[in-house]
C-alpha positions as CSV (number, residue, x, y, z in Angstrom):
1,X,75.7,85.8,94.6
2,X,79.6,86.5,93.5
3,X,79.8,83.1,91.9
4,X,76.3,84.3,90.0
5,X,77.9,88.0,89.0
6,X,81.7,86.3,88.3
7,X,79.7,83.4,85.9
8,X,78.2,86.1,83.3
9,X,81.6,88.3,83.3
10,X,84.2,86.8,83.5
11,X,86.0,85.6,80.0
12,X,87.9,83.2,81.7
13,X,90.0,82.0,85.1
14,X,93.6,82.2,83.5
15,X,95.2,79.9,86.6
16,X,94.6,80.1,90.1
17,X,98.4,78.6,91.1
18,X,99.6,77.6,94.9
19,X,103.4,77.9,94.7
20,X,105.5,75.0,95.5
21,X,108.5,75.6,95.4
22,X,107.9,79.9,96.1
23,X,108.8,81.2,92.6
24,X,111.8,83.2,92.4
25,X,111.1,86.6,93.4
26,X,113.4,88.8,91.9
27,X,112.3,92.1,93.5
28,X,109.6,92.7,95.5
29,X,107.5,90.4,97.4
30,X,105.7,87.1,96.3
31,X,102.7,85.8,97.5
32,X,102.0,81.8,98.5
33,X,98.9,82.0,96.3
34,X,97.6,83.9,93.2
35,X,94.9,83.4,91.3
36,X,94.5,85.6,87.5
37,X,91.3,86.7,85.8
38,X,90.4,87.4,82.7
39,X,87.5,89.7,82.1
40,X,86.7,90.8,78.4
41,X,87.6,94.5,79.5
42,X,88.4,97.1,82.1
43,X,84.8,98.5,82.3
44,X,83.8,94.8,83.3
45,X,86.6,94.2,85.8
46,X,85.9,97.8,87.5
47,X,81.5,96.3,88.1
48,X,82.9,93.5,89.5
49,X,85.5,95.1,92.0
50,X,82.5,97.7,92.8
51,X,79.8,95.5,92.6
52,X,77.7,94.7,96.1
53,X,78.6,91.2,95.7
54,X,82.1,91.2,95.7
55,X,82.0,94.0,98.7
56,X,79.9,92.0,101.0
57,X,82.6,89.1,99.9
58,X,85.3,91.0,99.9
59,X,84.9,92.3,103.8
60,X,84.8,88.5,104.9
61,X,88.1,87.8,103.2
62,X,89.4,90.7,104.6
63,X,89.1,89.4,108.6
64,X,91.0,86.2,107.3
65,X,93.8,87.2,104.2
66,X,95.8,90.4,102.7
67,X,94.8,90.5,99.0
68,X,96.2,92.8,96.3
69,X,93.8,93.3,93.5
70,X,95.2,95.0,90.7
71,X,93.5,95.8,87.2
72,X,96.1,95.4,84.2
73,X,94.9,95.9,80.9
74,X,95.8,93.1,78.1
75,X,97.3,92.8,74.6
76,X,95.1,92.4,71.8
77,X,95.8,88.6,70.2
């Protein structure tokens, strides 16, 4: 059902990157993986994170990983 709801809203999977070597963390803390999406706006991004699908998948993934999601807005090309 995510996979369904991610398909017709999301612009487009920027990179979804497994560090090797750990990049160089300058401040803060860095995480082994990350993964970036692009959705065509905030309003978009905000039904996804909301949406039933991604809170029924979101509680699974929370029994096995600590996950930040964060919403930035983008630059206009």
């Amino acid at each position: 059902m995510l996979k369904r709801f991610l398909s017709g809203n999301v612009a487009r999977t920027l990179f979804g990157i497994r560090a090797i070597p750990m990049p160089a963390t300058m401040e803060g803390s860095a995480r082994e993986r990350n993964v970036v999406v692009e959705f065509r706006d905030r309003a978009t991004a905000m039904a996804c994170y909301q949406s039933p699908e991604y809170q029924a998948a979101r509680a699974i993934r929370q029994r096995y990983a600590d996950a930040d999601f964060i919403i930035i807005d983008g630059v206009a090309d």
